[in-house]
MARLUM-749001 format. One record per residue (C-alpha): residue in one letter; x, y, z. Coordinates in steps of 0.5 Angstrom, whole numbers, plus 500, padded with zeros to 3 digits. Example, Ala and Ser with C-alpha at 12.3 -4.5 7.8 and 13.67 -1.06 7.14 Angstrom:
// residues 2
a525491516 s527498514 
END
This chain:
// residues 339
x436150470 x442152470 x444159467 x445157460 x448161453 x445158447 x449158441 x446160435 x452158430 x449161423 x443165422 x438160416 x439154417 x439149411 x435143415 x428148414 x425144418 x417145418 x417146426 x422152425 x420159423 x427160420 x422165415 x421169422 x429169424 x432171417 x427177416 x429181422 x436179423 x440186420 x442183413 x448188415 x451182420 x455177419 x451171419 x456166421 x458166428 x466167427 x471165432 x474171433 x468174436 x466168439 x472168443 x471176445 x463174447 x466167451 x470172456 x464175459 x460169460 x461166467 x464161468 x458156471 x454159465 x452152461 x454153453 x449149450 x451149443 x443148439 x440155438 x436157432 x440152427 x444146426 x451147430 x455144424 x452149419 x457153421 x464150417 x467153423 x463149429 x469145431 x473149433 x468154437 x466147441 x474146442 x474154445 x469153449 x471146452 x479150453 x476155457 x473150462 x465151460 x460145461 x458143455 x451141451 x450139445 x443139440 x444137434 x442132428 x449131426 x449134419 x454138417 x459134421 x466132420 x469126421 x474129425 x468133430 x465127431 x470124433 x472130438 x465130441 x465123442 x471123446 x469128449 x462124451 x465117453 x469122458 x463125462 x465133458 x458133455 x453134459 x447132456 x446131448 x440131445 x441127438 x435130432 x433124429 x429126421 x423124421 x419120416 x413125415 x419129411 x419136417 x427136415 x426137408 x433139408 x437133411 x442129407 x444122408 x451121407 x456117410 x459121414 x453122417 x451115418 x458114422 x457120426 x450117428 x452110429 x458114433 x454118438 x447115438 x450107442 x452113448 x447111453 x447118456 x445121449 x437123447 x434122442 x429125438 x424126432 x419131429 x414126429 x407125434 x408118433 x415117433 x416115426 x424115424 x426117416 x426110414 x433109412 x436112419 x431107422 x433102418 x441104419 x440105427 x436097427 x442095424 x446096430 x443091434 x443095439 x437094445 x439100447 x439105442 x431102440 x428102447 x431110447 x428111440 x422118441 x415114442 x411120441 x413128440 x409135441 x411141437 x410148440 x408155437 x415158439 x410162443 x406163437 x412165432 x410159428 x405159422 x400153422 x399153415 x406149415 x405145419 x399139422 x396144427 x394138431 x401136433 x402143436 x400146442 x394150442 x394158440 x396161447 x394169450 x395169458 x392174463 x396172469 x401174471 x407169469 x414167470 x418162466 x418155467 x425152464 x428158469 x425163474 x431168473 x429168465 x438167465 x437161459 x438165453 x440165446 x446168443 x445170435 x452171430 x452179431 x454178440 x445179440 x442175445 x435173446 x431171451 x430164449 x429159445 x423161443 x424169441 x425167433 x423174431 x428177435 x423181440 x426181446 x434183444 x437184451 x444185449 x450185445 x455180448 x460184444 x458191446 x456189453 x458185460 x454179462 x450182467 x448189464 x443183460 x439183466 x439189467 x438192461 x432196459 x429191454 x429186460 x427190466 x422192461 x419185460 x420183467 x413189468 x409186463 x410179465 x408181473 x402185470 x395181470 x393182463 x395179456 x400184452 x403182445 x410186448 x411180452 x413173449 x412169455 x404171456 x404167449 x408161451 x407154453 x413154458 x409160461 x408159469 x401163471 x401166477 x394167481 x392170487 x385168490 x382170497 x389171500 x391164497 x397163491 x397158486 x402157480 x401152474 x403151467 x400155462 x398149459 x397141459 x404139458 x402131456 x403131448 x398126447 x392131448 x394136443 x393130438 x386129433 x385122435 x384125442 x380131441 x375127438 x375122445 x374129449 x367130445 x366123448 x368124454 x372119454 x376120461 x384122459 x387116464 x383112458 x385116452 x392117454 x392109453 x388109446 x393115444 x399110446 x396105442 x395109437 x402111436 x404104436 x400101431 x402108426 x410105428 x407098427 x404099420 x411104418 x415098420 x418100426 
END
């Protein structure tokens, strides 16, 4: 994957999402810092980042949380960035709908991935509106746009189902998520929230490891204060290798901080300093008898963190087969909500 900057927008977002440890990002973020990414500051922060640097507006909150999203998109699209987009549309105006569909139906988004509510209530803060379900209708007809859900079935909040249905549009129902697995976010999620089984197990790797979205650990995640984190993943703010306000893009890379983590993840034994020996993204490196090998640190198919498929596994019931009762499972479970 190609460089990339996240763009958190603001810190506490009011979607409160189960699968999101906003607890964790609010208690050690400095109460001194703005919590709203500015446009003057995002301006000062965007002239150091490389021009092939992907901005990815996602983070750790909804991009329209911030009253002033528009216009950081508008900056960035002006400077000449590539542009991402994660969102669930919440918060939008009609006028920032209508400006990131144009520049959809143009080819100036790169990849837009759409959160869609699920019906198990996992966004508790969501609010259907008529902006919203505009905005929806608008963005979810582009063929080239993601969907997605909080739901190990697919299972939709039912008046968005019902809304995206009556579109009639084959398209946007053969896109709609079939099935989701949540991840720990390196441990940093509390199960006590959440169904621990739609999340991926406990993980503490005594390998060496590398990431597996992307080998020079160069995807990271800005937050309002020019801070950047690591990654998606670093909800607690452990690995801090910057400040994009104070420093230049490259001294990230080579900060303390980062060349510090480097050692950890080359060392062959688990350690709590690094993040990455707690992630399911990690790729664990071995060395046996003069040969190499590199896997994921987990069994990345969704269907096999499931209950249903645990109980199959005391049966030894082989995976080619669970996967396929797991698949018909979550049709049945769509089946029976209607969907």
């Amino acid at each position: 994957m190609s460089a990339t900057l996240e763009i958190t927008t603001m810190i506490g977002c009011p979607l409160a999402c189960t699968y999101c440890p906003q607890g964790l990002l609010k208690k050690n973020y400095s109460k001194k810092c703005d919590t709203f990414l500015s446009l003057e500051n995002f301006k000062i922060i965007l002239e150091k980042v490389p021009k092939d640097t992907i901005i990815n507006f996602c983070g750790y909150s909804e991009p329209f949380s911030n009253p002033n999203c528009l216009e950081l998109i508008k900056h960035t699209f002006n400077q000449g960035y590539k542009l991402y987009m994660h969102t669930t549309l919440q918060g939008a105006s009609l006028e920032a709908i209508e400006y990131i569909y144009d520049l959809s139906v143009n080819g100036k988004i790169g990849k837009f991935v759409l959160h869609l509510p699920d019906g198990h209530k996992n966004m508790p803060g969501f609010k259907l509106s008529e902006d919203y379900l505009y905005g929806l209708g608008k963005i979810a007809k582009l063929e080239f746009v993601d969907l997605m859900t909080m739901s190990s079935s697919g299972i939709v909040e039912n008046e968005v189902y019902k809304y995206l249905k009556g579109l009639k549009s084959t398209s946007i129902l053969k896109r709609l998520p079939r099935g989701w697995r949540g991840v720990s976010r390196a441990n940093n999620l509390k199960n006590n929230r959440v169904d621990a089984d739609t999340l991926t197990p406990t993980i503490k790797l005594n390998h060496s490891v590398s990431c597996g979205i992307t080998p020079f650990y160069d995807v990271n995640t800005l937050l309002p204060n020019g801070d950047v984190a690591l990654c998606c993943m670093d909800y607690g703010q452990k690995h801090i290798i910057g400040n994009l306000l104070n420093d230049s893009y490259n001294d990230l890379f080579r900060s303390e901080n980062f060349l510090k983590l480097i050692e950890i993840n080359r060392s062959q034994k688990y350690s709590e300093d690094s993040l990455c020996k707690s992630c399911s993204s990690a790729i664990c490196h071995t060395v046996k008898k003069g040969k190499s090998t590199s896997k994921r640190s987990i069994e990345p198919n969704g269907r096999r963190t499931t209950r249903l498929s645990k109980l199959l596994q005391r049966y030894k019931v082989p995976f080619v087969v669970s996967d396929k009762i797991i698949d018909t499972s979550r049709w049945l479970n769509r089946l029976l909500n209607k969907q």
